[in-house]
C-alpha positions as CSV (number, residue, x, y, z in Angstrom):
1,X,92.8,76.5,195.4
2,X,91.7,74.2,192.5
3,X,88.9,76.4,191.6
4,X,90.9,79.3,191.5
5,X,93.3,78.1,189.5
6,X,91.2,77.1,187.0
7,X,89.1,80.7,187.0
8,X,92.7,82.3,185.9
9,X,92.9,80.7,183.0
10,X,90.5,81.6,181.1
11,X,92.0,85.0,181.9
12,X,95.1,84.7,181.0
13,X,93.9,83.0,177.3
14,X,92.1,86.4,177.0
15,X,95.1,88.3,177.8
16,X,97.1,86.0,175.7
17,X,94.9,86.9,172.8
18,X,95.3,91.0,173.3
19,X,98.9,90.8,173.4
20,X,98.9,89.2,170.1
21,X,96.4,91.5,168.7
22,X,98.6,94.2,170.3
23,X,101.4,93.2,168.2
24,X,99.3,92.1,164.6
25,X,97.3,95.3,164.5
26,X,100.2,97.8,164.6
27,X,102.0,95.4,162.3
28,X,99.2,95.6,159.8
29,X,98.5,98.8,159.9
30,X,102.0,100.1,159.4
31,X,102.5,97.0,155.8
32,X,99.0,99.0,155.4
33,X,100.7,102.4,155.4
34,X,103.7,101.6,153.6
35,X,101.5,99.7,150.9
36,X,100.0,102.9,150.4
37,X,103.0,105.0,150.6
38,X,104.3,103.1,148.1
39,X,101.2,103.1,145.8
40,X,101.2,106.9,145.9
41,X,104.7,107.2,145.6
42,X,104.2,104.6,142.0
43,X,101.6,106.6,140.8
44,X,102.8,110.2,141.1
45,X,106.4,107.9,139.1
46,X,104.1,107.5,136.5
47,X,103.0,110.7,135.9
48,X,99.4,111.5,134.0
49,X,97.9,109.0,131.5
50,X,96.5,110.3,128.2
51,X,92.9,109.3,128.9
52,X,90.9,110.7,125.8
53,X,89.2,108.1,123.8
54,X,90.1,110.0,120.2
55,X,90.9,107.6,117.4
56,X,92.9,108.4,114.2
57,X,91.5,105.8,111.9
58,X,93.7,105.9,108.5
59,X,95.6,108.7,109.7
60,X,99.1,107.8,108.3
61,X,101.8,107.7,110.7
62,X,106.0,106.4,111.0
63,X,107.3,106.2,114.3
64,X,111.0,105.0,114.6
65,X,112.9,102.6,117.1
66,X,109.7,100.9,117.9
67,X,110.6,97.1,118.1
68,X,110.7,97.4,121.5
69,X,110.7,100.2,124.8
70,X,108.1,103.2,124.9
71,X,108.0,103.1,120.8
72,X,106.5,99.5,120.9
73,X,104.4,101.3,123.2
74,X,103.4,104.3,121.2
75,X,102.7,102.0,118.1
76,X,100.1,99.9,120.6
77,X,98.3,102.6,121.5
78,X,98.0,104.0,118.2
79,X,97.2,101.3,116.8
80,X,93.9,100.5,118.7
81,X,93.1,104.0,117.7
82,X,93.3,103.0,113.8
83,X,96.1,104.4,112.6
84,X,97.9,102.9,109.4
85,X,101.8,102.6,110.9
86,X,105.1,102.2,109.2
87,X,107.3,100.8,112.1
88,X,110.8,102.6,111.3
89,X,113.4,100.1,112.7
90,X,117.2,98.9,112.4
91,X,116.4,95.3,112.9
92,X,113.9,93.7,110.6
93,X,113.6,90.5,112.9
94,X,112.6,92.0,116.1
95,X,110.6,94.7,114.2
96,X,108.5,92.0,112.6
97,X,107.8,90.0,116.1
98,X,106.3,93.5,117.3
99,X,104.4,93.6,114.3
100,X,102.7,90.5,114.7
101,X,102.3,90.7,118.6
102,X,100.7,94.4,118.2
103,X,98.4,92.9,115.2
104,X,96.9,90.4,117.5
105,X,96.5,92.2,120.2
106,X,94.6,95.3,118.5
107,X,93.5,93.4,115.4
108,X,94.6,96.6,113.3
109,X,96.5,95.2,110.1
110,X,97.5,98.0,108.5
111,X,101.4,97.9,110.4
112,X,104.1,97.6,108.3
113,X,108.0,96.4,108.8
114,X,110.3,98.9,107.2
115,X,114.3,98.8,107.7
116,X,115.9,102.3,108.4
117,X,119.7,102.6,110.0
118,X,119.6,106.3,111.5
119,X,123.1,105.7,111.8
120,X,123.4,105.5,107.9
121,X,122.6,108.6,105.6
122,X,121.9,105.9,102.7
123,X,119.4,103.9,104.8
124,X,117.4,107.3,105.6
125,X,117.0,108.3,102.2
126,X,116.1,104.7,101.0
127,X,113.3,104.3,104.0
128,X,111.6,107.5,102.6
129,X,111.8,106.7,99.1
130,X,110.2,103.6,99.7
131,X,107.9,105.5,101.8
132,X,107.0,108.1,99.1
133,X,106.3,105.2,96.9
134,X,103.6,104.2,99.0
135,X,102.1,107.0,100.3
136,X,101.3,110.7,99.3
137,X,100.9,111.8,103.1
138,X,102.3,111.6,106.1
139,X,99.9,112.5,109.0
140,X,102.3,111.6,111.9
141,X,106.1,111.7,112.2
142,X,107.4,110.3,115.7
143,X,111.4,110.3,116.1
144,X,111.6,107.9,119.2
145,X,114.4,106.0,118.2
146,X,117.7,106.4,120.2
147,X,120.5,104.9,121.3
148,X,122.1,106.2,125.0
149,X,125.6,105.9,126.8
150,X,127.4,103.3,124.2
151,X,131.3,103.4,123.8
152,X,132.5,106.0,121.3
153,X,131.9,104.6,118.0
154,X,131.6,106.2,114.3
155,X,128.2,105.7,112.1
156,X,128.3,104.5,108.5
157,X,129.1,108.2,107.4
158,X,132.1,108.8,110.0
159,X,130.1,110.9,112.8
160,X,130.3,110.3,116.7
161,X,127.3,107.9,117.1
162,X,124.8,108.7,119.5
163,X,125.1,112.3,118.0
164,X,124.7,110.6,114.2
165,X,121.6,108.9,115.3
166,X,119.5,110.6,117.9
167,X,120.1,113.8,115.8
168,X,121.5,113.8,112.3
169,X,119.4,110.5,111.6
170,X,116.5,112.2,111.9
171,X,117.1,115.8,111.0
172,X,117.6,114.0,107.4
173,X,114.6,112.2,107.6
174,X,112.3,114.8,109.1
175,X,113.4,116.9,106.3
176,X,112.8,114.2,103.6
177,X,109.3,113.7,104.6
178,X,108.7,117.7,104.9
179,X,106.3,117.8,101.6
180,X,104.0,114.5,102.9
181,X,103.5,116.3,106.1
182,X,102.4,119.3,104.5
183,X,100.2,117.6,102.3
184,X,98.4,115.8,105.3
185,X,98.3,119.1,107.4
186,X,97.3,120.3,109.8
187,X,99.8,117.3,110.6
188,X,102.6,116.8,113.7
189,X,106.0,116.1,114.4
190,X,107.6,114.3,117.9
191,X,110.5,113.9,119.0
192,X,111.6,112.2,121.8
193,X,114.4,114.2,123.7
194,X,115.4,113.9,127.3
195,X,115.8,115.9,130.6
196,X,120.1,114.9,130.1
197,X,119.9,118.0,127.5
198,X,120.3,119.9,130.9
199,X,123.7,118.8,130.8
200,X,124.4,119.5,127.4
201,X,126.7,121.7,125.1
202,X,126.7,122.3,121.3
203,X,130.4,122.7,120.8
204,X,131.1,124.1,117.6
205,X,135.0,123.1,117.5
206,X,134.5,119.8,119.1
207,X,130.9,118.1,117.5
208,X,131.8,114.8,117.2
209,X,133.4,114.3,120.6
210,X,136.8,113.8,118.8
211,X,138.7,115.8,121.7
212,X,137.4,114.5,124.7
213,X,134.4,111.6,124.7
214,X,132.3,111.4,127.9
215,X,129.5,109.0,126.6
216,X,126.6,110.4,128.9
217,X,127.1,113.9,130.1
218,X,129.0,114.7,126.7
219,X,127.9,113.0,123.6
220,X,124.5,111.7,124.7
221,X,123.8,115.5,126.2
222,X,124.7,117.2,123.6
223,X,122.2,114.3,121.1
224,X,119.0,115.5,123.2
225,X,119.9,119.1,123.3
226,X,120.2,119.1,119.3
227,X,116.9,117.5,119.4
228,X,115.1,120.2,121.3
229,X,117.4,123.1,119.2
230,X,116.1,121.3,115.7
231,X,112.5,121.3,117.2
232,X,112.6,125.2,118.2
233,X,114.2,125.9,114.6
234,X,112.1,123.7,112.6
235,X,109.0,124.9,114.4
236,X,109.5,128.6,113.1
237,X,110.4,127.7,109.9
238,X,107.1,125.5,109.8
239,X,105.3,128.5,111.1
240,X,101.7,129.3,108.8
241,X,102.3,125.5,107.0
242,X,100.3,123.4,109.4
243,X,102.7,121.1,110.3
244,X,103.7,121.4,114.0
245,X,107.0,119.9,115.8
246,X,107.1,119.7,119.8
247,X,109.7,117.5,122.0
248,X,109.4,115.9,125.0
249,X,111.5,113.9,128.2
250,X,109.5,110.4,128.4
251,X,111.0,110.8,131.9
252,X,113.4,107.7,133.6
253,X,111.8,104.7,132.4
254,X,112.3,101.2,132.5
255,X,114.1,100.2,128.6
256,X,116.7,98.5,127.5
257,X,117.9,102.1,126.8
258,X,120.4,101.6,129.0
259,X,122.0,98.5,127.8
260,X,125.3,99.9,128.1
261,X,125.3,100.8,131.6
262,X,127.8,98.8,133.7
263,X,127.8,98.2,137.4
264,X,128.2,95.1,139.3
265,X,125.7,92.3,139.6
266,X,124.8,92.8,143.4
267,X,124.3,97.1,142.2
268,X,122.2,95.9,139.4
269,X,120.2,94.0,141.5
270,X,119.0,96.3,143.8
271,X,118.8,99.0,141.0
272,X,116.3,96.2,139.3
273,X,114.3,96.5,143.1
274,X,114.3,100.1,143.4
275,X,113.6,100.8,139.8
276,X,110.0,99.0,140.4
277,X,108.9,102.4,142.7
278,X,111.3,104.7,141.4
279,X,110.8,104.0,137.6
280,X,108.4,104.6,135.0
281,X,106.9,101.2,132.9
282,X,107.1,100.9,129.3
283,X,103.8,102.4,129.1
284,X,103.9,105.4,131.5
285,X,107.1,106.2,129.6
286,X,105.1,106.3,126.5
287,X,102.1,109.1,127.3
288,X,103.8,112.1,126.8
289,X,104.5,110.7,123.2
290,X,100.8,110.0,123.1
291,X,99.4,113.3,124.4
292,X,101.5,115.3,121.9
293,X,100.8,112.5,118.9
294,X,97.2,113.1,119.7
295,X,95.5,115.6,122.0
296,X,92.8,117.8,119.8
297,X,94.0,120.8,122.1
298,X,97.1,121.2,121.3
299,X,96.6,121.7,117.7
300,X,98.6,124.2,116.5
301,X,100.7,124.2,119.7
302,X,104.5,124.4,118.1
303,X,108.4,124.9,119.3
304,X,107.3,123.5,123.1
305,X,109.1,120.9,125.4
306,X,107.0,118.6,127.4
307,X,107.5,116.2,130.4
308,X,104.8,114.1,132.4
309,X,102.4,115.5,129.5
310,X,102.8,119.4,130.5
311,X,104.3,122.0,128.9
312,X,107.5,122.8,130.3
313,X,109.9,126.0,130.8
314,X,113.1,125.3,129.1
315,X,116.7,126.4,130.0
316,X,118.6,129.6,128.0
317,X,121.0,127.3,126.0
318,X,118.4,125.1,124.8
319,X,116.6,128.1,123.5
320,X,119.5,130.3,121.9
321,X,118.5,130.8,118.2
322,X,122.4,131.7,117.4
323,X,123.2,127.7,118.6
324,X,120.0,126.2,116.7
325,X,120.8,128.0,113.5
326,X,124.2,127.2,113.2
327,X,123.4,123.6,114.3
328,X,120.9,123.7,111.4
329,X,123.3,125.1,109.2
330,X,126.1,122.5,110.1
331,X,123.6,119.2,110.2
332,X,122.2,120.3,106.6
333,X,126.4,120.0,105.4
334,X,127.0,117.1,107.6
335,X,123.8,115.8,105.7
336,X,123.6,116.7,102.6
337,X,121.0,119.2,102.4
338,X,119.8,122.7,101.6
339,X,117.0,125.0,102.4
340,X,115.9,128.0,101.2
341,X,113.6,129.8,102.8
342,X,111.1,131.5,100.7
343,X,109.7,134.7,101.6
344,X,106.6,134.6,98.8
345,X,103.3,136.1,99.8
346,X,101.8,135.2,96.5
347,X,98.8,132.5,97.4
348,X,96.9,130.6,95.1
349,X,94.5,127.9,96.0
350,X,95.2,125.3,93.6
351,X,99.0,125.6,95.0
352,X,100.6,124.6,98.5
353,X,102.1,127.6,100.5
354,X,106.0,125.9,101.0
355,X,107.9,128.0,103.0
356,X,110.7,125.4,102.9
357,X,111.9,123.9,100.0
358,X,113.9,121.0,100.6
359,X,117.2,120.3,97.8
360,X,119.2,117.0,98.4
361,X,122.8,117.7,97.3
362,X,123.4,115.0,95.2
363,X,126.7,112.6,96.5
């Protein structure tokens, strides 16, 4: 009876032991699965990275709104590639902390603080005349900055904000720096739009959202649909200079973009969780930018929208030429500019061939 009893137990330590491995193996392999799930799932977030190892050493470059989010980004990465960068920002402070933190990280020096307020007419045409002071070339233009979703508020020169800055801000300053891009061509333009264009109208009675003000499907809409409409028009008026102008949607990334977004604390929260698969980083958000600032093959590639780094199919009403010229024609007044396109086939080689020719209307 003893003996018996003491032959069992050994048996039932060995099938003590397979329960528990029946339990931890499942357990394991399904964290595996998820794990990986969850990797893919990250990855496929973040889209393509711009792996080619090109550099741009004293290639002259400004990129705006780049104290912090995908533009700090942008500036890092082409910085290590050894480009000489203004760093276009609204707050000297925080612009000069990124400075120092990009220096020492890519030991490239030649990164410079400059103040520019998109939201102030005055501020863009001091940045470039400072700029033009400097430089006789401009090799790069990136128009990142942005502002998304704030309370209706008026810019220094009386316009609905997020329209005044994401757009007007830099339709000025892009235009301004016209003759330094030409000079450096073949040369490119970038600007930073966004997928909410889908959802947005150019209303010609109603531009400044004085009427009705719905601060994400109306007024920030409408910002990143005049982005891609000024990048279509200023791409065929560019056409045999060059200089080429292409827009993008960074895609939903993790910035403090979104400052102005207002939910309660528990909602944030989770949206903080869920934003860590579902999200892009800082630097995902930022290779779209970097493809179009630097890929060799797509020079000469104008008037295109990108996303996750391809080439993308846009919708009619961001592609109707009778909406982007009168919202050409309308930001030049609301501005202070005028263009004339000239139709000259005279060439001479000791001349640049302007098809532009940019006038500031004196104030």
């Amino acid at each position: 009876m003893n003996s018996t009893t003491i032959n069992d137990k050994p048996n039932r330590n060995i099938f003590g032991l397979r329960g528990i491995w029946a339990t931890i193996v499942p357990l394991f392999s399904i964290t595996l699965l998820i794990a990986l799930i969850l990797w893919l799932l990250r990855k496929f977030i973040e889209g393509p990275f711009y792996r080619k190892t090109n550099r741009i050493d004293g290639k002259v470059v400004i990129v705006t709104g780049c104290n912090t989010g995908i533009g700090k980004e942008t500036v890092l990465e082409l910085a290590r590639r050894g480009a000489k960068i203004y760093m276009a920002c609204r707050d000297p402070a925080r612009c000069e902390a990124a400075r120092i933190e990009i220096i020492d990280r890519t030991q490239n020096q030649q990164l410079f603080n400059r103040s520019i307020d998109l939201g102030s007419l005055e501020s863009v045409r001091n940045f470039v005349a400072r700029f033009k002071a400097e430089e006789t070339r401009l090799d790069l233009l990136v128009n990142n900055a942005g502002i998304m979703a704030c309370p209706r508020s008026l810019t220094a020169d009386g316009y609905e904000q997020q329209f005044g800055v994401n757009h007007l801000g830099h339709f000025l300053l892009t235009n301004l720096l016209l003759d330094h891009l030409k000079k450096a061509a073949p040369s490119r333009i970038v600007v930073v739009s966004s997928a909410a264009h889908l959802f947005g109208h150019i209303d010609r009675e109603d531009l400044m959202s004085e009427r009705r003000y719905s601060k994400f499907f109306g007024a920030y809409s409408r910002s990143k649909l005049a982005n891609i409409l000024f990048t279509r028009k200023l791409s065929s008026m560019l056409q045999g200079t060059g200089v080429t102008v292409n827009c993008l949607h960074p895609g939903l990334v993790r910035s403090d973009l979104n400052r102005h977004f207002r939910a309660p604390r528990w909602f944030l929260g989770l949206l903080s969780i869920v934003s860590l698969y579902f999200v892009k980083s800082l630097r995902a958000g930022a290779q779209t930018t970097l493809r179009l600032a630097l890929d060799p093959s797509l020079e000469g590639c104008s008037g295109d929208y990108y996303a996750d780094s391809r080439r993308f199919p846009l919708v009619p009403w961001a592609r109707d030429e009778k909406t982007a010229n009168w919202l050409w024609g309308e930001s030049e007044r609301l501005v202070g500019l005028a263009h004339n396109v000239e139709q000259s086939t005279a060439r001479d080689d000791d001349d640049d061939d302007e098809s532009i020719k940019t006038v500031v209307v004196s104030e």
